[in-house]
Structure formats: structure tokens, C-alpha cells
Steps between C-alpha positions, in 0.01 A plus 500: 500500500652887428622668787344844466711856665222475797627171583866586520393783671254389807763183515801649536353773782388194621808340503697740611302637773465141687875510458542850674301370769670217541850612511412808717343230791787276475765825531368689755300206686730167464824612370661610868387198694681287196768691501529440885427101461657420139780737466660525177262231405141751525480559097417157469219505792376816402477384150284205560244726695470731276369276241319331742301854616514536133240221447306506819451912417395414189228224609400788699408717264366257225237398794449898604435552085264211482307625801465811339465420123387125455602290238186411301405204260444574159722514150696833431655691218878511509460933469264465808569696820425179672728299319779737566379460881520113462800574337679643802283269732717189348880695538450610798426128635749360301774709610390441820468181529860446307657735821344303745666149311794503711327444813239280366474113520212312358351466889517887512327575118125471586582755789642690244218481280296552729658842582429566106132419505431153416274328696602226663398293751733218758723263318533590160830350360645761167730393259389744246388817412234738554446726317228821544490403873223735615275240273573209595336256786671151650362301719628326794743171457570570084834469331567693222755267319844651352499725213151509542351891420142579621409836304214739581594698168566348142607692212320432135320618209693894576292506838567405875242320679486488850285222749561316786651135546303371801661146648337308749630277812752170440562567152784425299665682201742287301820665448536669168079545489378865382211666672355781322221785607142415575614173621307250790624256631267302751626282825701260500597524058870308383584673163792302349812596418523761211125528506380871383184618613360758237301808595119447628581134609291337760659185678241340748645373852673151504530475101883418339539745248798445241613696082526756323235656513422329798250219508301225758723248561380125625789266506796525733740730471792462179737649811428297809661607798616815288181790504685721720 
């Protein structure tokens, strides 16, 4: 998609204003008890929280934004205001989330998310990505497999749409499976490995789901032992 001037713009104030922030609280907060417990060895202790105030400041504001301004369902011109909005909705969580990497283990990522907007309930085991988090609902006890992406937006036809991916309780996304907007998936669903749910799918509870595009599956799984 084109990156318009107003994009640059808003992301790069953006950008560079989280970083401001951060550096001033780390140099006139942390920096002289470092100095007084790491020595010569502060740079590298300061360094590693300031990307990590980096990221949580920026969580912050995405969820003070969202409060304010909603993101809202529906499909969107490229030129649109809102799409520029979505626009710097998705950088500023990315960068975010990429500063907050070094402190982050895959028991510590659903917190994470969590701080971005996803919600999430007790449990939930992520290998993948999310993507759009403010749109997106897990339940309790699912694993989202490795390399698997779960997408409230989709680009196509020179328009963005925009839905929410609600997933139930005990489910479990096969790594490398796709999940795209306007997606439901009931309690209790396995979707195989590499399986991509399309846009406006509706899986029932308990069914074994398996393709591209994504279709009812009843014999046993081609991956045994392997759906995660």
C-alpha cells in the first residue's frame, strides 16, 4: 500500500516523541541509581529500559487512542482519513511490540498483548502473530500454533477491510494457519496446520476445520500429535 506525506508525518512525531519520553525518564529518573549500581556498565542497563518504557509507553497510548477514537469494522479507501489512522494504529504497535522483544519470552507475550488490546482470557499459549490487536478476542486454554497470524485487517481489491476475529475457549490453531477479519471461531475448534480461514467464516464449537480456504474436516488429523 503507498505511504502517503501524512503518514510519514503523524509516524515519525509519533516515533520520535515516545522516544523523547523515553530517554528523558530513563536520564533524569534511572540513569543515577545505575550509575551508582552498574558503574561503567549503566549504558547497557539504561539501554534496555529505555526500549522497554519505549513499548510499555507506547501500549499506553495505543489503548488511551482507542478509548478515545475506536477502531470500527467496515472496508476503507486507502486515501481515507481512517485508513491513515489504521495506518499509524499498526506502527505504533509494531514498533512497540518489537522494543518490548528483548524482555519478552513466550510465557510473558499474552501479557504483552494484552497491554496492546487483545482480549484474552487465562492460558492462552502464542506462537504467532496478532495482528490489529484491538480486534481480536481469545479465549481461555487456546494455542495459537507457530507462524500462525490472526488478522483483524486484510488488504484486497485497493481497499482495507476491517472486522473482528472472535476465538472461543480450548481451541487450537495449527501453526502456519491464517486467520483473517470477520472470523468465529466457536469452543473447543482444532484448525490444522496451514489451514486459512477466509473472511466471514463461521466454525461451530467442537468441529476440525482443515485447507485452503478452510473447510469441515471428519477424519483424523494428516499431523497427529503436530496441531500446535
Amino acid at each position: 500500500m503507498k505511504t502517503s506525506f501524512l503518514d510519514i508525518l503523524v509516524n515519525a512525531v509519533t516515533f520520535c516523541g515516545l522516544a523523547l519520553v523515553s530517554f528523558l525518564a530513563i536520564y533524569l529518573g534511572l540513569r543515577p541509581l545505575t550509575l551508582r549500581f552498574f558503574g561503567d556498565y549503566h549504558v547497557l542497563v539504561d539501554g534496555l529500559a529505555g526500549v522497554t518504557f519505549y513499548g510499555l509507553t507506547s501500549a499506553g497510548l495505543l489503548r488511551l487512542v482507542l478509548l478515545i477514537w475506536p477502531l470500527r469494522a467496515g472496508d476503507y479507501l486507502p486515501d481515507q482519513l481512517y485508513s491513515v489512522y489504521w495506518r499509524w494504529l499498526t506502527v505504533t504497535y509494531h514498533f512497540g511490540l518489537k522494543a518490548l522483544s528483548p524482555v519478552t519470552t513466550s510465557i510473558h507475550l499474552p501479557i504483552i498483548l494484552k497491554l496492546f488490546g487483545v482480549k484474552m482470557g487465562s492460558g492462552v499459549v502464542v506462537g504467532g502473530r496478532i495482528d490489529t490487536p484491538c480486534l481480536v478476542t481469545v479465549g481461555k486454554g487456546t494455542v495459537l500454533g507457530n507462524n500462525s497470524v490472526v488478522s483483524g485487517d486484510v488488504l484486497s481489491s485497493g481497499k482495507i477491510t476491517l472486522g473482528p476475529v472472535q476465538i472461543g475457549n480450548g481451541v487450537t490453531i495449527g501453526a502456519n494457519s491464517v486467520l483473517f477479519p470477520n472470523v468465529e471461531i466457536g469452543h473447543g475448534v482444532v484448525l490444522q496446520v496451514g489451514t486459512v480461514v477466509l473472511p466471514g467464516t463461521r466454525i461451530p464449537p467442537g468441529e476440525n476445520w482443515r485447507g485452503n480456504p478452510a473447510r469441515k474436516w471428519t477424519g483424523e488429523s494428516s499431523f497427529p500429535g503436530d496441531v500446535r
